[in-house]
ZADO-1210 file (C-alpha; in nm, 4 decimals, padded with zeros to 6 digits):
<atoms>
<atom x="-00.8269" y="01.6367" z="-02.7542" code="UNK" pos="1"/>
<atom x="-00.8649" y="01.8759" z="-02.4858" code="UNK" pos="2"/>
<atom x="-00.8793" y="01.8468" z="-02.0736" code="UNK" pos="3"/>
<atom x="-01.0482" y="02.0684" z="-01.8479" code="UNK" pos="4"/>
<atom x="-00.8422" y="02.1450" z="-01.5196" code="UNK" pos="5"/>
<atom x="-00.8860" y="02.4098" z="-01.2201" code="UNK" pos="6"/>
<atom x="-00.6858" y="02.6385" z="-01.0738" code="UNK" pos="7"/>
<atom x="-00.5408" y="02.5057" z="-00.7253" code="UNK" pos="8"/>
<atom x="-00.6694" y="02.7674" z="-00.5188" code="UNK" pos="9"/>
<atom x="-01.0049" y="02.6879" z="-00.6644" code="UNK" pos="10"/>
<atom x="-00.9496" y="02.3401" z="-00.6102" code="UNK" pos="11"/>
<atom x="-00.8309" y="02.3512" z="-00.2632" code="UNK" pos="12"/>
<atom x="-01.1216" y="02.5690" z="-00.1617" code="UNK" pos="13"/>
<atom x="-01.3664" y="02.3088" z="-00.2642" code="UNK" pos="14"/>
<atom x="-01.1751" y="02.0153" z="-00.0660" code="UNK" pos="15"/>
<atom x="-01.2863" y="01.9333" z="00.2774" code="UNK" pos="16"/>
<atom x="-01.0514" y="01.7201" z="00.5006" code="UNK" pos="17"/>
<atom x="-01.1992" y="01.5459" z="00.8224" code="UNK" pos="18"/>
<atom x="-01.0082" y="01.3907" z="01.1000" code="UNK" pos="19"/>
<atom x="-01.1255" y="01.0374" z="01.2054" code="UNK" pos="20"/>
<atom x="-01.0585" y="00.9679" z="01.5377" code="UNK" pos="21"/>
<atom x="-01.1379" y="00.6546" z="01.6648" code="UNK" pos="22"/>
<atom x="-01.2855" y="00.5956" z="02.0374" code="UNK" pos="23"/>
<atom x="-01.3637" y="00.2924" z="02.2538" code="UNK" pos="24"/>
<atom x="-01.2113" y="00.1148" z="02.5525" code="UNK" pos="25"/>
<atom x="-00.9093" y="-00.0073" z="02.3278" code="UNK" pos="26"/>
<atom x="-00.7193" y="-00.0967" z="02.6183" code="UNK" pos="27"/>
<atom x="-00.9539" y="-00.3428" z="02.8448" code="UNK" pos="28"/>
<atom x="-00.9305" y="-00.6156" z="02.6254" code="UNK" pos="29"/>
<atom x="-00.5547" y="-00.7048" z="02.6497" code="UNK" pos="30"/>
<atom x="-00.4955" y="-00.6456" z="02.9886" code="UNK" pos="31"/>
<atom x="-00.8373" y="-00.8931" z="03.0437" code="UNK" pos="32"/>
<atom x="-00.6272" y="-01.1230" z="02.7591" code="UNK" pos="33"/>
<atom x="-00.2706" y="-01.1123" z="02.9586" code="UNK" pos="34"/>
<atom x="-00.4598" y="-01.2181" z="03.2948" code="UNK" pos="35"/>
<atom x="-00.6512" y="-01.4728" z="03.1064" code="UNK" pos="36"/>
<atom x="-00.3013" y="-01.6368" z="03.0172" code="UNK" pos="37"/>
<atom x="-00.1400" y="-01.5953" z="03.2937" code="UNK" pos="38"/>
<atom x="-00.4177" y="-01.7819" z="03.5079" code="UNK" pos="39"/>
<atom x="-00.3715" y="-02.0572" z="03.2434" code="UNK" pos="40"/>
<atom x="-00.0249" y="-02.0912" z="03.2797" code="UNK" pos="41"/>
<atom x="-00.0741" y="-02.1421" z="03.6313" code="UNK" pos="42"/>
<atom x="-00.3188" y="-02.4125" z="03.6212" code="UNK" pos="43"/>
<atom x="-00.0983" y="-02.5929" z="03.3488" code="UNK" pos="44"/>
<atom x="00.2447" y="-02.4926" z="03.3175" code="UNK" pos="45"/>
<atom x="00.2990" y="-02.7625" z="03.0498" code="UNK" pos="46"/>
<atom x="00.0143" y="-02.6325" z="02.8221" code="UNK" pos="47"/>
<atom x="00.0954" y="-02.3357" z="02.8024" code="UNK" pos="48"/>
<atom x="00.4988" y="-02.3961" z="02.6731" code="UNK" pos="49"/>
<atom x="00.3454" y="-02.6273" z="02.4264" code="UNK" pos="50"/>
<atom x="00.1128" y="-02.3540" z="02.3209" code="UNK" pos="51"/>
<atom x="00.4273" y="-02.0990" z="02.3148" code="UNK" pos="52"/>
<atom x="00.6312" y="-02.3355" z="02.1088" code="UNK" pos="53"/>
<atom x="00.3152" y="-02.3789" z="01.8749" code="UNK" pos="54"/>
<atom x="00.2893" y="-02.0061" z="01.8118" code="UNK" pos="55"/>
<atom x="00.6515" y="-01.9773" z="01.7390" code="UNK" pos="56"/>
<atom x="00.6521" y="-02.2537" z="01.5087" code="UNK" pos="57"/>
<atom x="00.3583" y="-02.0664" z="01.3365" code="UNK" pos="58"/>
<atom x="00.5375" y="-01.7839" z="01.3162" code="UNK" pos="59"/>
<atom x="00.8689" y="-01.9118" z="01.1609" code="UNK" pos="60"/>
<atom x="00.6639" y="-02.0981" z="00.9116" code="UNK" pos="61"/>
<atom x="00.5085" y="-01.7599" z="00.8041" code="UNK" pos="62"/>
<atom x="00.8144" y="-01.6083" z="00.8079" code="UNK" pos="63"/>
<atom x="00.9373" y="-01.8919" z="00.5579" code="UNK" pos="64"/>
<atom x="00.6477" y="-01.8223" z="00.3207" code="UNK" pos="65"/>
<atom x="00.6823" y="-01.4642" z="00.3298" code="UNK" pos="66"/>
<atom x="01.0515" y="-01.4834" z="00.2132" code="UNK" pos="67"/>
<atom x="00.9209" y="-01.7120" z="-00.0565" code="UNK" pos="68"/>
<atom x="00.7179" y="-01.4713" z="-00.2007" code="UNK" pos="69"/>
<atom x="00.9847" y="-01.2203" z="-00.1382" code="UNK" pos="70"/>
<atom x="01.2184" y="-01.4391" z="-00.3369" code="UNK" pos="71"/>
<atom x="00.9633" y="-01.5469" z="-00.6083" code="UNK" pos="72"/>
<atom x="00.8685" y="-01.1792" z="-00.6780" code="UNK" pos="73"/>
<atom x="01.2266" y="-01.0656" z="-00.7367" code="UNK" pos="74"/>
<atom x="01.2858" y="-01.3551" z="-00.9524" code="UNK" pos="75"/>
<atom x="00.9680" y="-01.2750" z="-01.1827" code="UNK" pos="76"/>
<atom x="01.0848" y="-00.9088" z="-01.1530" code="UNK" pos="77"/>
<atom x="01.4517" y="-01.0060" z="-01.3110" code="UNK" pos="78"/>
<atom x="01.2809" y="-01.1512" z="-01.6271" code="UNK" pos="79"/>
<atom x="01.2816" y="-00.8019" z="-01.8125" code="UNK" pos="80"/>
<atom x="01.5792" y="-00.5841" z="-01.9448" code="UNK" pos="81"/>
<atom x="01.6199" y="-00.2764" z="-01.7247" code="UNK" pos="82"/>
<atom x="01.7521" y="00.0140" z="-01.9009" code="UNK" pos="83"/>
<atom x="01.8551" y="00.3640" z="-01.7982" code="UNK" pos="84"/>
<atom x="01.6971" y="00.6863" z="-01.9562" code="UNK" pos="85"/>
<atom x="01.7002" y="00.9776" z="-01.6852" code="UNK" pos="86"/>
<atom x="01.5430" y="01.2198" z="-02.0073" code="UNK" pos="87"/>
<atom x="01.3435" y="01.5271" z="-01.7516" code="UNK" pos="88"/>
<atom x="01.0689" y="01.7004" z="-01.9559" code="UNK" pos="89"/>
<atom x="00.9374" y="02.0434" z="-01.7824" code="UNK" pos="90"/>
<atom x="00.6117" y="02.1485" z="-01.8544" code="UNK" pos="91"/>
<atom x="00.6407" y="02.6090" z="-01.8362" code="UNK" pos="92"/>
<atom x="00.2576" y="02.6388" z="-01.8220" code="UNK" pos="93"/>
<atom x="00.1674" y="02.4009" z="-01.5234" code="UNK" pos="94"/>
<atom x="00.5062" y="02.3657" z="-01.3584" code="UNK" pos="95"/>
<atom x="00.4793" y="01.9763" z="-01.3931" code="UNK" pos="96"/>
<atom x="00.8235" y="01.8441" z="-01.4443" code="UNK" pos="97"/>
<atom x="00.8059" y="01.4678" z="-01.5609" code="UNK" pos="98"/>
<atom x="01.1108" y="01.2257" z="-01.5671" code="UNK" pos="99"/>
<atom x="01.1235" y="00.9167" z="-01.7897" code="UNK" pos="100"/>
<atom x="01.3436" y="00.7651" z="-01.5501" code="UNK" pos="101"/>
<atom x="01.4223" y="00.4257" z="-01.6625" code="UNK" pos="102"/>
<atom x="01.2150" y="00.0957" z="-01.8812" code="UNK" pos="103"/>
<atom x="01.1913" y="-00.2947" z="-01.8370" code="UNK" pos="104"/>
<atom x="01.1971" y="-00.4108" z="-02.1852" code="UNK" pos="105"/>
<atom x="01.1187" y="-00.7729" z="-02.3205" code="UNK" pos="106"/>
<atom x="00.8687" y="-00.8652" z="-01.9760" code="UNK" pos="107"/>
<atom x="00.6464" y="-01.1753" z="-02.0516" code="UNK" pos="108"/>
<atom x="00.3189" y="-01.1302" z="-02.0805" code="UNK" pos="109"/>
<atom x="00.0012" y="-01.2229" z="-02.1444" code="UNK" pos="110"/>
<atom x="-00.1643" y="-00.9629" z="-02.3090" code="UNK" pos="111"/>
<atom x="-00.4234" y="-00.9860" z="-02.5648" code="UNK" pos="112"/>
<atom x="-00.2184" y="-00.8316" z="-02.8341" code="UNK" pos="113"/>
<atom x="00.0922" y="-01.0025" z="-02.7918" code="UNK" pos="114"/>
<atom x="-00.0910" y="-01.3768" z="-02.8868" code="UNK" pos="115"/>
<atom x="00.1342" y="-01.4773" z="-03.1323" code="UNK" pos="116"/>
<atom x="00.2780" y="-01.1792" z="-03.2085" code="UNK" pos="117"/>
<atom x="00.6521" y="-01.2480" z="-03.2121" code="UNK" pos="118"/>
<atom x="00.7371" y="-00.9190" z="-03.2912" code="UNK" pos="119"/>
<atom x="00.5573" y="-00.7233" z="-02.9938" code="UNK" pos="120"/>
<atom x="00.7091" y="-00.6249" z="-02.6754" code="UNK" pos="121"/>
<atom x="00.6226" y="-00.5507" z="-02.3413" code="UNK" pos="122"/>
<atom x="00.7617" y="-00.2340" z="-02.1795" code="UNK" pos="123"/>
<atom x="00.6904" y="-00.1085" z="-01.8304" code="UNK" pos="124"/>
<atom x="00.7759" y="00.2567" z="-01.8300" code="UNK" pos="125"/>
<atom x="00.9349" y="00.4174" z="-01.5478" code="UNK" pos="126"/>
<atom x="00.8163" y="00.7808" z="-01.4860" code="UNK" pos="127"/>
<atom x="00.8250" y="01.0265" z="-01.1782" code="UNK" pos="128"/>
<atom x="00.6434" y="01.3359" z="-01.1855" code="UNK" pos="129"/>
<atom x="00.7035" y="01.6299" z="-00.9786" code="UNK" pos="130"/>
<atom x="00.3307" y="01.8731" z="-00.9974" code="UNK" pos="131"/>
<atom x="00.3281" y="02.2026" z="-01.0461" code="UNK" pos="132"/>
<atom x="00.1697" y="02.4069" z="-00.7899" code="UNK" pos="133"/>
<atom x="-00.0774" y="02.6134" z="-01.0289" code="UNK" pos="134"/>
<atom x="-00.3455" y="02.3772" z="-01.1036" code="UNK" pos="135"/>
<atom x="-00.5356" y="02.0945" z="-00.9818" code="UNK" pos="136"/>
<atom x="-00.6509" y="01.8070" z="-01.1707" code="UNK" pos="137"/>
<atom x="-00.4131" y="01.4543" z="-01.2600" code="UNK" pos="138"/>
<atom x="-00.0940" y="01.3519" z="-01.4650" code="UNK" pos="139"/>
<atom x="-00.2512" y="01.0226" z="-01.6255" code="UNK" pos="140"/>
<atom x="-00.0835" y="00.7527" z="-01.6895" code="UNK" pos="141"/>
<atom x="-00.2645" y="00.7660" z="-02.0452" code="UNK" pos="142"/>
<atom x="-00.0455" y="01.0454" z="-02.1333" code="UNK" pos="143"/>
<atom x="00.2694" y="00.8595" z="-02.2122" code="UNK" pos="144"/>
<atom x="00.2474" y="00.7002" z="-02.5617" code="UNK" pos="145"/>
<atom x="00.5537" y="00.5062" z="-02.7949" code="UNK" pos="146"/>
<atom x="00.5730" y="00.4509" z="-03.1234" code="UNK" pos="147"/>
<atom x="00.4403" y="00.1470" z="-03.2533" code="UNK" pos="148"/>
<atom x="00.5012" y="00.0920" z="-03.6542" code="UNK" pos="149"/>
<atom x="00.4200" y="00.4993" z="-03.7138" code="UNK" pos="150"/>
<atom x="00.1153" y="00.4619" z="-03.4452" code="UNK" pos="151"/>
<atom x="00.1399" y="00.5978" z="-03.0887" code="UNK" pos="152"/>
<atom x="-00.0066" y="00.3635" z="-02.8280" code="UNK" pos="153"/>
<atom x="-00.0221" y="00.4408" z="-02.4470" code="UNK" pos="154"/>
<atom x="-00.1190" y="00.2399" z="-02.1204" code="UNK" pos="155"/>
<atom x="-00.2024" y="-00.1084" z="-02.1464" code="UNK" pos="156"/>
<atom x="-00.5136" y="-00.1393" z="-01.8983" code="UNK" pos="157"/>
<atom x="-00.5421" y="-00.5315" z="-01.8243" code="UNK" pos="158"/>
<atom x="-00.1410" y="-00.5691" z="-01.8017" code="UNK" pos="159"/>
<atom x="-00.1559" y="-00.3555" z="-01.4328" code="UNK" pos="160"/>
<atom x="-00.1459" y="-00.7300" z="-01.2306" code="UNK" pos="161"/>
<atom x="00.0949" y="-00.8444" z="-01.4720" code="UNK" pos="162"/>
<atom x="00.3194" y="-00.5669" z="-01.3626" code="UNK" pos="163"/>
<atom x="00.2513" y="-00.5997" z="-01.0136" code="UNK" pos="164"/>
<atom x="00.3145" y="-00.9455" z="-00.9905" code="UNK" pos="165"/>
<atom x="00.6272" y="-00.8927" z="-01.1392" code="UNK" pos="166"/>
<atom x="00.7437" y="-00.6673" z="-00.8093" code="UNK" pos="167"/>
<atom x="00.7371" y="-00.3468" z="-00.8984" code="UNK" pos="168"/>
<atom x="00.5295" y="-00.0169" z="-00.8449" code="UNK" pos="169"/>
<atom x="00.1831" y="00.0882" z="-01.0842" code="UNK" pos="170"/>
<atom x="00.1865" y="00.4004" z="-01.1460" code="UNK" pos="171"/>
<atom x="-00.1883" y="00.5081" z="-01.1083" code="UNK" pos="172"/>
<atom x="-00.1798" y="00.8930" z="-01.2418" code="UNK" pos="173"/>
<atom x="-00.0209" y="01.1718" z="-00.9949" code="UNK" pos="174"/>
<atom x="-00.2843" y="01.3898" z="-00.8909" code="UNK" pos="175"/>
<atom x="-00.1365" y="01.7973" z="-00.8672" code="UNK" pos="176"/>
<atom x="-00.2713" y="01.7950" z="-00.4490" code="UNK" pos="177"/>
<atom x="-00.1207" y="01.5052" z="-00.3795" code="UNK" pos="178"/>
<atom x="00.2363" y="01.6151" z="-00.4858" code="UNK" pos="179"/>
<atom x="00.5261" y="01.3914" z="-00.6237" code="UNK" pos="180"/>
<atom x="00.4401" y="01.0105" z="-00.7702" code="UNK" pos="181"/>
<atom x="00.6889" y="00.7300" z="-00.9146" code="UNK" pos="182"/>
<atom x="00.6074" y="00.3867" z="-01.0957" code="UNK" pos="183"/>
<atom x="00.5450" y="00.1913" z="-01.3460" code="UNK" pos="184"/>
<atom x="00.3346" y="00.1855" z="-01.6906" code="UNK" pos="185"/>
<atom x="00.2738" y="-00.1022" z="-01.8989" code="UNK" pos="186"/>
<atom x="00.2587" y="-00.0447" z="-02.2581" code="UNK" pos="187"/>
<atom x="00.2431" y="-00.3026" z="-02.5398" code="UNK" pos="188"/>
<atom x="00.3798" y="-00.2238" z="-02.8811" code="UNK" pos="189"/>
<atom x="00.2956" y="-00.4769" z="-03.1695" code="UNK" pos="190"/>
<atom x="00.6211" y="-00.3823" z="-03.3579" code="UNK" pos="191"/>
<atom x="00.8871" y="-00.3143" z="-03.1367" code="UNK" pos="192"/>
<atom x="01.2642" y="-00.2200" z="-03.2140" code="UNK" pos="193"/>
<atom x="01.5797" y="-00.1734" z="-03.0638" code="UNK" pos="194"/>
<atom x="01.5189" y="00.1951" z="-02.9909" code="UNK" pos="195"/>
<atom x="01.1411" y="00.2638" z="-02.9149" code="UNK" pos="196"/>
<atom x="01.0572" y="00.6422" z="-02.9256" code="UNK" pos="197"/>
<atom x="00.7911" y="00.7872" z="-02.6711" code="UNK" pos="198"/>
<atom x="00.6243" y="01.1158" z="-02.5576" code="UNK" pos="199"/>
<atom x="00.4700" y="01.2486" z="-02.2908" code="UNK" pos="200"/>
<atom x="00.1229" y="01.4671" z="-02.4070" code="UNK" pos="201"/>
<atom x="-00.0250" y="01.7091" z="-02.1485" code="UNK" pos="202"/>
<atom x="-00.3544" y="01.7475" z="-02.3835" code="UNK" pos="203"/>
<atom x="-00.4544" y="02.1051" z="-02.4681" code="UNK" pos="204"/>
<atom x="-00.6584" y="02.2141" z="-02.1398" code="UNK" pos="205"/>
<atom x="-00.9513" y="02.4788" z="-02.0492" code="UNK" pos="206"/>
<atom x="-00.9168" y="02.6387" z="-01.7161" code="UNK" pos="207"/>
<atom x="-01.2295" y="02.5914" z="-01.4787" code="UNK" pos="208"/>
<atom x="-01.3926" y="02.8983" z="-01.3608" code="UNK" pos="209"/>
<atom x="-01.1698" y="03.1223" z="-01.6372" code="UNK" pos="210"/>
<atom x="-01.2074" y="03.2429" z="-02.0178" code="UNK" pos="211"/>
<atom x="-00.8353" y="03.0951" z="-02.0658" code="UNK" pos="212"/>
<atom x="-00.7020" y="02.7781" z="-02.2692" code="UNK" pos="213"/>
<atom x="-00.3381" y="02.6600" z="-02.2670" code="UNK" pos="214"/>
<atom x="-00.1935" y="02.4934" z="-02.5025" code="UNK" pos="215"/>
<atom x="-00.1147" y="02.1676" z="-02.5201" code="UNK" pos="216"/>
<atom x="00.2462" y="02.0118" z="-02.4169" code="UNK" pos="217"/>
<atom x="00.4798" y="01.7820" z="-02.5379" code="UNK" pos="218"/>
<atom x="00.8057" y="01.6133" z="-02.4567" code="UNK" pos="219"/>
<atom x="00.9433" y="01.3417" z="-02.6447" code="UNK" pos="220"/>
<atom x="01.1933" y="01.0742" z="-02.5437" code="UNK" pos="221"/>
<atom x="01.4078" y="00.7268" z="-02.6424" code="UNK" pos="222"/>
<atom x="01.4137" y="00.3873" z="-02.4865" code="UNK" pos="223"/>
<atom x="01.7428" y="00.2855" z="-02.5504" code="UNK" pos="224"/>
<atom x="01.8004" y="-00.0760" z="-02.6551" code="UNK" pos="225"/>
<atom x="01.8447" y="-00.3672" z="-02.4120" code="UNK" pos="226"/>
</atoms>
């Protein structure tokens, strides 16, 4: 498998940035709002506490919710095992240096796969990647893969609200102009272990615009057990 990527000076010639700015008479409408309530106070002084106590009724109720959810989302978030790895992989021909940082092992799930399966596993992989400043193009999240009964097997596409719901971060793919990126990658193995072994692939890749290939790149790494 190969990838095509371009250098960054290429790239960042062909990028256009615009500046929105946006325009109106922003300010007319609440000072027309504050007199509004303030001639309404003054023709009914009681209305308008009972409206004030209203709001901040509203307001502690949402507040309430909110640190529901809060609470809720941390709870679903302590189901896995967390476990430390900290292994840093440095990729010489790009400059990309990619940290395995840490795993949640053993998250419940609903994935296809794992239908009575008791011997799959659920692992949301931790990674942090750090672009080099060479090239354009993306660090996927399809390029982290662990072992699965010989077999390597990488992102698991449908788990991404799974892992979300569960509180923390999706890692979408760190794009080389956008600079440093950190999250999470769900990936199901069928036949798990207590140490998993994984690798990050940068795929062989042709460089846009030039008669030059580099070769492809690869950094392995343990999940420790839980």
């Amino acid at each position: 498998m190969s990838r095509t990527i371009i250098a960054r000076g290429a790239a960042l010639a062909a990028t256009t940035l615009l500046a929105l700015t946006a325009c109106g008479g922003g300010d007319e409408a609440p000072a027309e709002q504050e007199r509004a309530a303030g001639a309404a106070e003054e023709a009914d002084p009681a209305a308008a506490e009972e409206a004030d106590d209203s709001s901040a009724s509203d307001a502690g109720g949402a507040a309430e919710e909110d640190t529901e959810a809060e609470d809720e989302g941390a709870a679903a978030a302590g189901e896995g095992a967390v476990v430390e790895i900290g292994t840093e992989l440095t990729d010489e021909e790009t400059g990309d240096v990619v940290t395995i940082v840490s795993a949640v092992r053993n998250n419940p799930t609903e994935y296809y796969q794992a239908t009575d399966n008791p011997d799959g596993e659920m692992v949301y992989l931790e990674v942090k990647v750090v672009p080099g400043e060479q090239f354009g193009g993306v660090v996927s999240q399809q390029d982290f893969f662990l072992d699965d009964g010989g077999e390597e097997v990488n992102y698991a596409s449908t788990a991404d609200e799974e892992l979300t719901a569960a509180g923390y971060t999706y890692f979408e793919g760190a794009s080389r102009r956008d600079g440093e990126a950190t999250g999470f990658i769900p990936i199901y193995v069928e036949q798990t272990g207590d140490v998993l072994k994984g690798a990050y692939v940068r795929p062989e890749a042709k460089i846009l615009g030039e008669d030059e290939t580099i070769p492809e790149f690869r950094g392995e790494f343990e999940i420790p057990a839980a």
